[in-house]
C-alpha positions in Angstrom: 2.4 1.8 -18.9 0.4 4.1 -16.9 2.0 5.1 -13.3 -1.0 7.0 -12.3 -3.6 5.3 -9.5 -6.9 5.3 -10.8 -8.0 3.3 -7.8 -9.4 5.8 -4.7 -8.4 4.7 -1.3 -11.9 4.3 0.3 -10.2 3.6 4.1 -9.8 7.7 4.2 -13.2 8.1 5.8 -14.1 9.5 9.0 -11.9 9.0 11.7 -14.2 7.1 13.7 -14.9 4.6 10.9 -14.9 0.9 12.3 -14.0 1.7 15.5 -17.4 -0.4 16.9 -16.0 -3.1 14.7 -12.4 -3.1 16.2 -13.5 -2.2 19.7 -15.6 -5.5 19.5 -12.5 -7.5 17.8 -10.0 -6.3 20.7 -12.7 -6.9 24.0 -13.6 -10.6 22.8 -12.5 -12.7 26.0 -10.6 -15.4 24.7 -8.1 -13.3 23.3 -5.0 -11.4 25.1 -5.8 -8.2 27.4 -5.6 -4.8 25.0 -1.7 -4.0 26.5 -0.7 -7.6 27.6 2.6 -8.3 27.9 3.3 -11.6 25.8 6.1 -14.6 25.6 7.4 -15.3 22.5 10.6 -17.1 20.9 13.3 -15.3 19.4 12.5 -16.5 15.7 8.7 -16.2 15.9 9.2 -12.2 17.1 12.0 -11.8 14.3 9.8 -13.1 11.4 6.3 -11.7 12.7 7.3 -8.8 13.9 3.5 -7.8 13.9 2.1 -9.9 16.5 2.2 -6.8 19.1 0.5 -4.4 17.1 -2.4 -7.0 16.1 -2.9 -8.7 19.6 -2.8 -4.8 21.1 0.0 -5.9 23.2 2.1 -3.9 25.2 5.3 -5.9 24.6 6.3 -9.2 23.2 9.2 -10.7 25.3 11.7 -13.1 25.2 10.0 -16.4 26.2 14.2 -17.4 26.4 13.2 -15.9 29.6 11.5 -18.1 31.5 10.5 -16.2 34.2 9.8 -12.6 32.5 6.8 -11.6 33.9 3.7 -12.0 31.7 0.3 -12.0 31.1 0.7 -15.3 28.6 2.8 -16.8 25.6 2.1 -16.7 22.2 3.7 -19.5 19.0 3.3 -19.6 15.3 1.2 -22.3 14.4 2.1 -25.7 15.1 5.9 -25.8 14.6 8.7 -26.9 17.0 8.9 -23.7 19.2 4.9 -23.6 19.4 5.3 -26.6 20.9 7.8 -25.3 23.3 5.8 -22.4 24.0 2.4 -24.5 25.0 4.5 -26.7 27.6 5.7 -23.1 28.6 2.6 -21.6 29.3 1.5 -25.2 31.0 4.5 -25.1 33.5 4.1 -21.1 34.2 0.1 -21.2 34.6 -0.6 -19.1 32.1 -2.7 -18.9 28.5 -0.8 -19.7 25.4 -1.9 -18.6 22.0 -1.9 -20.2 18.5 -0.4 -17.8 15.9 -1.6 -18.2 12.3 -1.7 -16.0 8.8 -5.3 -15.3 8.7 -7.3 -16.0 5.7 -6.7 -12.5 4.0 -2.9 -11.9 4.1 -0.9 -10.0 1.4 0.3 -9.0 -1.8 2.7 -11.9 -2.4 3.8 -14.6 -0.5 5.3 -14.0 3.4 8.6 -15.8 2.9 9.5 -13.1 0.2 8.9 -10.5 2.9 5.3 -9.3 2.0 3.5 -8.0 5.3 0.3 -9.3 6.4 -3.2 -7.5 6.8 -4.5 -10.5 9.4 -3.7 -12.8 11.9 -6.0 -15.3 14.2 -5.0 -16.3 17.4 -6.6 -19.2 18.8 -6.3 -20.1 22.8 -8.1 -23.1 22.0 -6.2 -24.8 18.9 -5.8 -23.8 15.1 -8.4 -23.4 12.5 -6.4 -26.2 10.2 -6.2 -28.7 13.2 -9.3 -31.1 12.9 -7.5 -33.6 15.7 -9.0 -30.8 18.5 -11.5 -28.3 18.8 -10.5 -25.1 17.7 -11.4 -21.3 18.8 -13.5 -20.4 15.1 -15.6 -23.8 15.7 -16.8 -22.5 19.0 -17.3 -19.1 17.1 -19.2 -20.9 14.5 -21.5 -22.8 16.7 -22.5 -19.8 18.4 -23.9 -18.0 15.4 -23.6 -14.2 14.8 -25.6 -11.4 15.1 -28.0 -9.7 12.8 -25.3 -6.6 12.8 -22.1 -8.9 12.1 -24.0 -10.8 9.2 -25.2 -8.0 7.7 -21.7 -6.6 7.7 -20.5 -10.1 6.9 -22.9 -9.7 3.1 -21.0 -6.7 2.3 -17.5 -8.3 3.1 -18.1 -11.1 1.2 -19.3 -9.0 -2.0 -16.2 -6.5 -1.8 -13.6 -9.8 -1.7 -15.7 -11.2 -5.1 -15.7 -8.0 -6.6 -11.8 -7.4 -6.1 -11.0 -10.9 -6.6 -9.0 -11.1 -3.9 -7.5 -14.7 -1.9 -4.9 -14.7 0.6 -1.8 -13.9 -1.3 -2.9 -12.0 -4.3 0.0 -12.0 -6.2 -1.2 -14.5 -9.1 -1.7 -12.6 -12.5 -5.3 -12.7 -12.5 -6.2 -13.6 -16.9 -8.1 -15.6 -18.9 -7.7 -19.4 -19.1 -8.5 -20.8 -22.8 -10.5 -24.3 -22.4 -11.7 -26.5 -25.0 -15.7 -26.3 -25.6 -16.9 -29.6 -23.1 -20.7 -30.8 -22.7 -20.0 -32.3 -19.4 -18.8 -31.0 -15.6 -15.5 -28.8 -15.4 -14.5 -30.6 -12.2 -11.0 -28.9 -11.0 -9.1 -30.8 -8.5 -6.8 -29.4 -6.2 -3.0 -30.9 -5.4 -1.1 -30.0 -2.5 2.8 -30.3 -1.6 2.8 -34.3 0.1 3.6 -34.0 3.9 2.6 -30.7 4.2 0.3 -29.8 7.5 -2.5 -28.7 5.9 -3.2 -31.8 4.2 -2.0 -33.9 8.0 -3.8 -31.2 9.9 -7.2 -32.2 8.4 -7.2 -35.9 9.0 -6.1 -36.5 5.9 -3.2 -38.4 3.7 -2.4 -39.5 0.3 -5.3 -42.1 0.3 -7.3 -39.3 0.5 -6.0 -37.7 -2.7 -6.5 -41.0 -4.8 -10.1 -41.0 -3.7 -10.2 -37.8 -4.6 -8.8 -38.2 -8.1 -10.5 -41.7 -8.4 -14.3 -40.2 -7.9 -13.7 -36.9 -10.0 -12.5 -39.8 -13.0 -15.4 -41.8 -12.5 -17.8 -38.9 -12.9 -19.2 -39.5 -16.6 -18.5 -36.8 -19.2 -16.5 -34.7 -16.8 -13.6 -32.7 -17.7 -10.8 -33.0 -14.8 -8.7 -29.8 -14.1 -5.4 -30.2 -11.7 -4.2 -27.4 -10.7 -0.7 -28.2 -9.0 0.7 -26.3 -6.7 3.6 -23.8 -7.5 6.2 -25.4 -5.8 5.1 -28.8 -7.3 5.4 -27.4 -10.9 9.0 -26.1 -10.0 10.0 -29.3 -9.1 11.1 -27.8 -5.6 8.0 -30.5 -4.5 5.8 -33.3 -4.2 2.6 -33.5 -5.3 -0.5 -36.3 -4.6 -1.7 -36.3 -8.0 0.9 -36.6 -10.2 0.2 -40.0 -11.5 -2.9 -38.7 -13.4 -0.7 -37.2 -15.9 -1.4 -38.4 -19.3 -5.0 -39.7 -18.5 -7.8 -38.9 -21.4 -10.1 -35.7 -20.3 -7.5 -34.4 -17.0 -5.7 -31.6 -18.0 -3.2 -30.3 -15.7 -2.5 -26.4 -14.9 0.8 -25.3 -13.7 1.2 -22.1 -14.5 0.9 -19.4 -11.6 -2.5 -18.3 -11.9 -5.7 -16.1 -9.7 -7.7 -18.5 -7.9 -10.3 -16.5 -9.5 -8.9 -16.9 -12.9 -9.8 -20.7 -12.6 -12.9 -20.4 -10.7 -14.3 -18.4 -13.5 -14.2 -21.4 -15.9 -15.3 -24.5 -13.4 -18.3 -26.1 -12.4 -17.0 -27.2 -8.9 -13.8 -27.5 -7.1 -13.0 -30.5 -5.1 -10.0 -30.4 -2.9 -8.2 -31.9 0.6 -7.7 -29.0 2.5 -6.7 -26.0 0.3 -7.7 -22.8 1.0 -9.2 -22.9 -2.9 -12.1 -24.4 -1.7 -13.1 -21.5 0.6 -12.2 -19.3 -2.0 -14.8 -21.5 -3.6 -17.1 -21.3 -0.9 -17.2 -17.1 -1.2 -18.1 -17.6 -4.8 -21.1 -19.8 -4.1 -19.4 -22.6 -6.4 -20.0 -26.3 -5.2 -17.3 -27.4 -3.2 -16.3 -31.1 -2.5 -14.0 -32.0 0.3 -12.1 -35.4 1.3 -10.4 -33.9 4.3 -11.6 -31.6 6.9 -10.4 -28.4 6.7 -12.1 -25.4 8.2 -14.9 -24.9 6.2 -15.8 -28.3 6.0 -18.9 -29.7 8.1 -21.1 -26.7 8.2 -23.2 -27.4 5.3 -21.1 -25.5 2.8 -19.2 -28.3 1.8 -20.3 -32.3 0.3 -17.6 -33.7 2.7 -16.4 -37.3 1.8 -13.8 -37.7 4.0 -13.0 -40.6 5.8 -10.8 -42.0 9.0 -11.5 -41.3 12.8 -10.1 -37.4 13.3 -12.5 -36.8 10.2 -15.6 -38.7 12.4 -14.8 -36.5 15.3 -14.4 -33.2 13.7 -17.5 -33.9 11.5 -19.4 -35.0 14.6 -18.4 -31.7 16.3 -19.7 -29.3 13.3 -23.5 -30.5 13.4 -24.4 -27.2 13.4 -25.5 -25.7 9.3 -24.5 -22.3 9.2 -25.4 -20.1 6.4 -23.0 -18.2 4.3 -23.3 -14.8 5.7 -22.6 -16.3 9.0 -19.4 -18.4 8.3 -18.0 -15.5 6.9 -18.9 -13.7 10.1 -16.8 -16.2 11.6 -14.4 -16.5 10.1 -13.4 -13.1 8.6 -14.6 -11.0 11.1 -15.1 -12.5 14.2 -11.7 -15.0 14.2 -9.2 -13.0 12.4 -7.8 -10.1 13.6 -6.6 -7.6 11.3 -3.6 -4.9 11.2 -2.8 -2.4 8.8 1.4 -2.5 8.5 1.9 1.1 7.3 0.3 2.4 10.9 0.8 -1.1 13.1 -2.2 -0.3 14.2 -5.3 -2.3 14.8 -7.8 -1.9 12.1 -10.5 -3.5 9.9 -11.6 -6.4 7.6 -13.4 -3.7 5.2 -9.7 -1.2 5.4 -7.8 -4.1 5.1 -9.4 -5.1 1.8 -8.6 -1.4 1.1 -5.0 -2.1 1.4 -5.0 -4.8 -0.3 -6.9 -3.3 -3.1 -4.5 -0.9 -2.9 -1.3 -2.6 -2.9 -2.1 -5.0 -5.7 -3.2 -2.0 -8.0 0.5 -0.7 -7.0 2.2 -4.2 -7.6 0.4 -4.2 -11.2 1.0 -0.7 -12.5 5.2 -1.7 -12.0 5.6 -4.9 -13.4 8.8 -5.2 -15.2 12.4 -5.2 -14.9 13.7 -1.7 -14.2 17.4 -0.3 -14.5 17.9 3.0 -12.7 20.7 5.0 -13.8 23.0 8.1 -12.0 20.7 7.5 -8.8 22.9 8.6 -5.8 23.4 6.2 -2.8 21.4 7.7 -0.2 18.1 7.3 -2.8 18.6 4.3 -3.8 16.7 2.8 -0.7 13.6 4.8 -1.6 13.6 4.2 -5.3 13.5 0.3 -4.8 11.0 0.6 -2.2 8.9 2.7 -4.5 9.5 0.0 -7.4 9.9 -3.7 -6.2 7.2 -5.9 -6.3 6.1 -9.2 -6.8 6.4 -8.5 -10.5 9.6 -6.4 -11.0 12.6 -6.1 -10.3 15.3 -3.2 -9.9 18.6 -2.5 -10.6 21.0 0.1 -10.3 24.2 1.6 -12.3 25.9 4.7 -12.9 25.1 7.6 -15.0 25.6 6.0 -18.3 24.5 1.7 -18.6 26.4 -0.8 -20.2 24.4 -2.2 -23.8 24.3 -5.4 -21.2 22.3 -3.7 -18.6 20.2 -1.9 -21.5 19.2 -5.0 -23.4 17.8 -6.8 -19.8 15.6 -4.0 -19.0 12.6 -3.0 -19.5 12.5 0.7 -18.3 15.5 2.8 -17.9 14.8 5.1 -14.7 16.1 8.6 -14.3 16.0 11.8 -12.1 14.1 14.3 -13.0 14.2 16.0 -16.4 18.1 15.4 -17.3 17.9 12.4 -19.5 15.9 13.1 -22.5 17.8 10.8 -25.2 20.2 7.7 -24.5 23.4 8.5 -23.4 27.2 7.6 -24.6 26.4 3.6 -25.8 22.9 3.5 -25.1 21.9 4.4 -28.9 20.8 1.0 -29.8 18.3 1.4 -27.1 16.6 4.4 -28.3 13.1 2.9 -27.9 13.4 1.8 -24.1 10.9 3.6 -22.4 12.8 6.3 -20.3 11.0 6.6 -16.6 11.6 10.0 -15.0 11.2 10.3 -11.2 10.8 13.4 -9.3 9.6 15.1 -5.8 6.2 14.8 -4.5 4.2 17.7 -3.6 4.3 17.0 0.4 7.6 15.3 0.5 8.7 15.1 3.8 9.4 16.6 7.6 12.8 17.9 6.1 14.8 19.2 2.8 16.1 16.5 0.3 19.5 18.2 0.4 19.8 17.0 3.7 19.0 13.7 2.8 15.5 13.4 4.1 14.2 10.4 2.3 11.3 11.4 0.1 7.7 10.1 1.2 5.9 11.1 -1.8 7.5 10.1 -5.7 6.0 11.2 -8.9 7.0 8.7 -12.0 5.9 10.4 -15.5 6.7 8.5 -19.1 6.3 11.5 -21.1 8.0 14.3 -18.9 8.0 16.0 -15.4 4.7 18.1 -14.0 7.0 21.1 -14.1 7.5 21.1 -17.2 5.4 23.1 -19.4 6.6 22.8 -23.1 4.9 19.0 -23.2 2.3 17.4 -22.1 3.4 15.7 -18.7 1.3 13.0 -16.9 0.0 14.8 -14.5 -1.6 17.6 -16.8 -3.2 14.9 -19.5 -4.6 13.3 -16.2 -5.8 16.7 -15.3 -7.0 17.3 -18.4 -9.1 14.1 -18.9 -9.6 12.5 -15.6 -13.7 12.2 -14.6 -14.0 13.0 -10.9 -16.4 11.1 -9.2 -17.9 13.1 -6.3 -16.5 10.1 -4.2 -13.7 11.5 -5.0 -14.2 14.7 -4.7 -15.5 14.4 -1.3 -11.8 12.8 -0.3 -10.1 15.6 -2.2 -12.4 17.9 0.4 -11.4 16.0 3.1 -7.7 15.7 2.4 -7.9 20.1 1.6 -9.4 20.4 5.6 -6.7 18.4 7.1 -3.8 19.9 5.1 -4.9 23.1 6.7 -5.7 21.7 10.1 -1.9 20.3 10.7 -0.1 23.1 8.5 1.3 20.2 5.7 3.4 21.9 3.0 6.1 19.9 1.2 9.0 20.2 3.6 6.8 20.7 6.8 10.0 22.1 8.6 11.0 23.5 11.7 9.6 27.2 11.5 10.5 30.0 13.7 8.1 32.2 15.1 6.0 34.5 13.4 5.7 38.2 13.3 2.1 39.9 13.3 2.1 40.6 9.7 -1.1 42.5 10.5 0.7 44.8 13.0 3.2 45.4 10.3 1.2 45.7 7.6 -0.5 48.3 9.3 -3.8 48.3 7.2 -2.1 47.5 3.4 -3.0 44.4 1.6 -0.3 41.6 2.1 1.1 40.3 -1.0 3.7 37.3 -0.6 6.1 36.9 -3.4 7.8 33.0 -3.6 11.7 33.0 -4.1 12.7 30.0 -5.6 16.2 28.3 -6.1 17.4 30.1 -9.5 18.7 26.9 -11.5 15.3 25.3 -10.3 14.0 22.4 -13.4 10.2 24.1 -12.8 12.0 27.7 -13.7 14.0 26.4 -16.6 10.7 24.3 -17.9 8.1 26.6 -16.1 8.1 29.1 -19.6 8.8 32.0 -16.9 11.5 33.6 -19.4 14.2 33.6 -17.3 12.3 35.4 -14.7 14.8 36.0 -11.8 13.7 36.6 -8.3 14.4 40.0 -8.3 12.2 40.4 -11.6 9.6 38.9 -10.0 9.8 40.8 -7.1 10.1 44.4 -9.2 7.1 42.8 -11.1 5.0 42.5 -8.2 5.8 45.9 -6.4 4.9 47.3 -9.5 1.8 45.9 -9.8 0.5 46.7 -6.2 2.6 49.9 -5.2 0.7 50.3 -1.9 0.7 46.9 -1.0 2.9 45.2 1.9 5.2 42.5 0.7 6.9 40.1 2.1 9.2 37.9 0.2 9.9 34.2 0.9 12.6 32.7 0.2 13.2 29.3 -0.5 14.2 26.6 2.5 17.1 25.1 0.7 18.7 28.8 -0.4 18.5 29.7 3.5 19.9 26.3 4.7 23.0 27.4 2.7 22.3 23.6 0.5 22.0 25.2 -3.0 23.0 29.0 -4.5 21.4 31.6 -5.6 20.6 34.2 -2.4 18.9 37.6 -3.0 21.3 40.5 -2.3 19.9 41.9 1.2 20.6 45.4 0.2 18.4 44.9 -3.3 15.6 43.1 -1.3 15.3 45.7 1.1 14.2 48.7 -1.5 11.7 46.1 -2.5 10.1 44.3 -0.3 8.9 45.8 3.2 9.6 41.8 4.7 12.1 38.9 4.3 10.8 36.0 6.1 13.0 33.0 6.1 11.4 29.7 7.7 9.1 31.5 9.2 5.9 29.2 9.6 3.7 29.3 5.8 0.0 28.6 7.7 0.6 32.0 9.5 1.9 33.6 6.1 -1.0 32.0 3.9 -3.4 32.8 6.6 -1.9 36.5 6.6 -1.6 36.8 2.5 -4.2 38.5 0.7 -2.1 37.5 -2.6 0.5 34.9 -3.3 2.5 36.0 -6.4 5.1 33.2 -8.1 7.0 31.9 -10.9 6.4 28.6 -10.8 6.8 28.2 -7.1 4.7 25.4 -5.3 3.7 27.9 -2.7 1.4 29.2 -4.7 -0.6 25.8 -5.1 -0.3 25.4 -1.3 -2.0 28.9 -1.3 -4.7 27.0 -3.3 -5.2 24.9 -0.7 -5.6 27.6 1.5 -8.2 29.4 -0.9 -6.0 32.7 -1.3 -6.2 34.7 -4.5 -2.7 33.2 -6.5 -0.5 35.2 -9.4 1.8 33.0 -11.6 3.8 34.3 -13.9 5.3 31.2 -15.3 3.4 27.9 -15.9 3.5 25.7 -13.2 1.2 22.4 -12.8 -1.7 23.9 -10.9 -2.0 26.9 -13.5 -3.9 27.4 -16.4 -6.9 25.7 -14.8 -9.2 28.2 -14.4 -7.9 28.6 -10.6 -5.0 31.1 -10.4 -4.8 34.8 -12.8 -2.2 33.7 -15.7 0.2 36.0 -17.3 1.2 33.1 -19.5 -0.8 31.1 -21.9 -0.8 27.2 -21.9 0.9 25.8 -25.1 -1.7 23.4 -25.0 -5.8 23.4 -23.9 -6.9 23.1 -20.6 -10.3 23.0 -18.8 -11.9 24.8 -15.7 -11.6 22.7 -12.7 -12.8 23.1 -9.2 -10.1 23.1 -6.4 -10.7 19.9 -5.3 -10.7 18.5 -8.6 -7.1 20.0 -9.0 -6.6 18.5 -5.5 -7.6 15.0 -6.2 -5.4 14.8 -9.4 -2.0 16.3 -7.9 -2.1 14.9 -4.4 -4.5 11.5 -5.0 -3.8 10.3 -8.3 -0.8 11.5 -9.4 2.3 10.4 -6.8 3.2 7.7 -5.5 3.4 7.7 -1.8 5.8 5.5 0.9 5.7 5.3 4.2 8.8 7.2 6.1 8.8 4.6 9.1 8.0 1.2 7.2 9.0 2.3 3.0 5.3 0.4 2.8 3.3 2.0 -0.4 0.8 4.2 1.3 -1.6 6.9 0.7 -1.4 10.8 1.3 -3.7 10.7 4.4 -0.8 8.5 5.7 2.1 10.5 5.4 0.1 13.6 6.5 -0.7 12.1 10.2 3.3 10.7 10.0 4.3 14.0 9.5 2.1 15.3 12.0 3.2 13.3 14.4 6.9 13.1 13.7 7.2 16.1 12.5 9.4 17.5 15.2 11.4 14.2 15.8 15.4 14.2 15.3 17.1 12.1 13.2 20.2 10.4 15.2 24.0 10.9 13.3 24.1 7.0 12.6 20.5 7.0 10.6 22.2 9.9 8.7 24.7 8.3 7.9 23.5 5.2 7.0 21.0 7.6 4.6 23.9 8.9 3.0 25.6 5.8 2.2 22.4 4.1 1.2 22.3 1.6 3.8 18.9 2.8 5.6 15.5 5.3 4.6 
């Protein structure tokens, strides 16, 4: 399995990008005030803890409260405490609000915790109520603009081209049908009692209609595709009793929408959300209730009874396609992105999803992760649960039981090469190794900053040298679309704008290297950790830091040098310390955490081992020495005293960029653990960088109760 993205992030434009679209979302009068303050229950503000960030609100309060002051109340859907909340709002004189997933919500389904992209709040009703008028009919009858439909044409195309539905957490392959002359007619069921069906004026009758007409169509092949719950017998279905009837075949597995809508003619259906996934396909739809996109022409609508008459007789007005997805997607839905809680777009929340799903896919499977100490344990599952895995942890060396239930065993960097005491019958589990990012965190690991940014390689580690690691066959291979070589530009610009490195720690001021200098070039020389992996893989020789450091002097006898040493040698975490007296016949500076943008900046040269400074150098376009192998050498990029073991091409620096800090890692968010991108955890760190962690959060981190 391949752990590398191959999927760009396109939301990583300008910063401006979509802010017309969400300035138009947030100023439409029937929703809340941008910075309202908002009633809610208990329960509703515990499981959607979202509803601030998406309705702009200032603060959600306790609607326990009766008499908080507020600007109006807010309930999900049409459960108990919705109910509650309306005759709330009625007795206080103030507007209530209909809660509701909007129509593009996750990667997997909201009861198992997936966070949503959207939200619609409706002052008027709820989209799947046909009994009353609702907010997106008014919305609908008013039409949309030229700019909203030609946006609307583009949203549509991007949701058919990634395949995406609401919950996008369906393996999306190939159904196998028998070869049929007649219509593929696939029929929807739905769980019996559930509100969708009641909310569109409809009821079992409705169903047997359904299922009588579709069997009465001559030559037609009936598909049912049941719903999940139904075919885990956790449910009732409507169309059960057509089991066993010549030319209806049922489907129960778990499947894409998409994955059937690519072998039907037509979809007929209640109320189900299929049938607008349908409707953004252009494939005939046939409804018998109403549900929302019923009555606008889009639809053949045979449903019957008096709330069917009245909605129907409300939605006289044909809309086209571009402008019910106007509607419905962009002008009725609101949309938040969950990493930032931030308001945001249809066209980045697509992203996201995109995204996400492309994560979810890449770590299916069941993964054991041995000798992981407690206060990592939190980020490692965050970086590999999903809808389609699961993970587990155990000590250092796994039972044969754990073993023979797994399907990847997960390790810490480079120290596990073969199976361990017992695991020899497992000799051809695939062995995961996880490491580091290369912009990690506002803080050191070994004081149990939780890691933002993960690299997970099959083959080995991108430190070390001696075989071909992940990184360096992507590096190697990869085509770089200018795309996404404009990002990798992009991302370069804003490194050096907020002074990212890896640990992005506290720095002390800096001297005037310049003044000190007094006219010589300035050479920087990286100290590292001396039992460092990327030393012992790196094919430096054994190069010690004083080597190094005689190696470079040397080399530029003139020169100024200033020697860096390493953050976690100089916050006393790990040993290995130059001797001050040695040091100071060498080098004419020791700068401890002294800021690296005014170092780089200052540097005429950066000479390393295999330090990581000298990529961040890179970024900063200084001239860069190695004298080991690390990942970013050997690429036509940095002067080489040692030769790659293996070929390697010329790349340009943002080539080099897009591989190690796009595609490579794996990235979480350090507020939310969401999966993320590297843009992300840049403006986190920017803006947190300078925050405190409290003694209880580090404590919890250490015991691996808390990120």
């Amino acid at each position: 399995m391949n752990f590398v993205r191959s999927l760009p992030f396109h939301a990583a434009g300008p910063a401006n990008a979509g802010e017309a679209a969400i300035a138009a979302a947030i100023q439409a009068n029937w929703l809340p005030p941008q910075g309202a303050t908002l009633l809610a229950f208990l329960p509703t503000r515990l499981r959607f803890p979202l509803i601030g960030p998406v309705l702009g609100a200032a603060s959600i309060k306790p609607a326990e409260i009766a008499w908080s002051d507020a600007d109006g109340v807010v309930g999900w859907g049409e459960k108990p405490l919705a109910r509650l909340g309306r005759r709330l709002a009625a007795m206080r004189g103030i507007p209530y609000w209909s809660l509701e997933d909007g129509f593009l919500r996750s990667v997997g389904l909201g009861k198992a915790g997936a966070p949503p992209v959207s939200m619609v709040a409706d002052d008027l009703g709820i989209y799947f109520n046909a009994a009353q008028p609702s907010r997106l009919e008014e919305l609908l009858q008013r039409g949309a603009g030229k700019p909203d439909l030609a946006r609307a044409r583009t949203l549509r195309a991007m949701i058919v081209e990634h395949r995406l539905t609401k919950y996008n957490h369906f393996p999306d392959q190939q159904i196998a049908l028998p070869a049929t002359h007649g219509r593929r007619i696939l029929l929807i069921d739905q769980v019996a009692g559930d509100y969708s069906v009641t909310g569109a004026g409809a009821d079992e009758h409705a169903f047997r209609h359904m299922a009588n007409e579709a069997c009465a169509v001559p030559g037609a092949t009936v598909l049912v595709k049941s719903h999940p719950d139904i075919a885990a017998g956790y449910a009732r279905g409507y169309l059960g009793h057509l089991a066993g009837r010549p030319n209806i075949r049922f489907i129960d597995e778990a499947i894409s929408p998409h994955a059937l809508l690519d072998v039907v003619d037509e979809v007929w259906t209640v109320s189900s959300q299929f049938g607008f996934d349908a409707i953004l396909r252009s494939i005939p739809v046939t409804t018998f209730g109403v549900p929302f996109y019923a009555g606008w022409g889009l639809t053949r609508d045979w449903a019957e009874g008096a709330v069917a008459d009245a909605a129907l007789r409300r939605r006289r007005r044909p809309v086209s396609l571009d402008a019910f997805v106007a509607a419905t997607l962009l002008q009725y839905a609101l949309y938040v992105d969950p990493v930032t809680k931030q308001q945001t777009t249809a066209e980045k929340a697509i992203d996201r999803l995109v995204a996400w799903r492309h994560r979810a896919l890449q770590r299916r499977g069941i993964y054991l992760c041995a000798g992981f100490s407690r206060h990592k344990r939190p980020t490692i599952r965050h970086l590999l649960q999903g809808p389609w895995s699961t993970v587990s942890f155990c000590g250092d060396k796994p039972t044969k039981k754990q073993l023979a239930r797994a399907d990847y065993l997960v390790r810490w960097g480079q120290n596990a090469e073969m199976p361990g005491k017992g695991e020899a019958h497992a000799a051809t589990l695939p062995v995961l190794h996880i490491e580091d990012g290369f912009i990690r965190s506002a803080g050191l690991g070994a004081k149990l900053t939780p890691a933002s940014s993960l690299c997970i390689d099959r083959e080995a580690l991108y430190y070390d040298a001696t075989r071909e690691s992940g990184l360096e066959r992507l590096l190697r291979t990869a085509s770089f679309d200018p795309l996404l070589l404009a990002r990798a530009a992009r991302l370069r610009q804003r490194i050096v704008q907020y002074g990212i490195s890896k640990y992005n720690l506290n720095a002390t001021a800096s001297p005037d290297y310049r003044t000190l200098a007094a006219g010589r070039r300035i050479i920087t020389v990286a100290g590292q950790v001396p039992d460092d992996a990327s030393l012992r893989f790196g094919l430096t020789g054994g190069l010690s830091n004083l080597q190094l450091l005689q190696m470079v002097r040397a080399r530029r006898p003139d020169a100024f040098l200033v020697y860096k040493e390493h953050p976690d040698l100089l916050a006393g975490k790990r040993q290995g310390l130059c001797d001050a007296a040695a040091l100071d016949t060498l080098a004419d500076l020791v700068a401890g955490n002294v800021g690296l943008d005014a170092l780089l900046d200052a540097s005429d040269e950066v000479h390393v081992a295999t330090s990581q400074l000298g990529f961040e150098a890179l970024i900063r376009q200084r001239p860069v020495w190695c004298y080991g192998l690390p990942f970013y050498a050997g690429w036509g990029l940095t002067h080489d005293a040692v030769t790659p073991l293996r070929p390697r091409r010329a790349l340009p620096l943002d080539a080099l960029i897009a591989g190690v800090l796009i595609l490579y890692p794996s990235y979480l968010s350090g507020d939310t653990g969401l999966p993320c991108e590297v843009e992300d955890i840049i403006d986190e760190i920017h803006a947190t960088r300078h925050n405190k962690t409290g003694l209880l959060r580090r404590s919890l981190r250490r015991i691996g109760w808390a990120r």
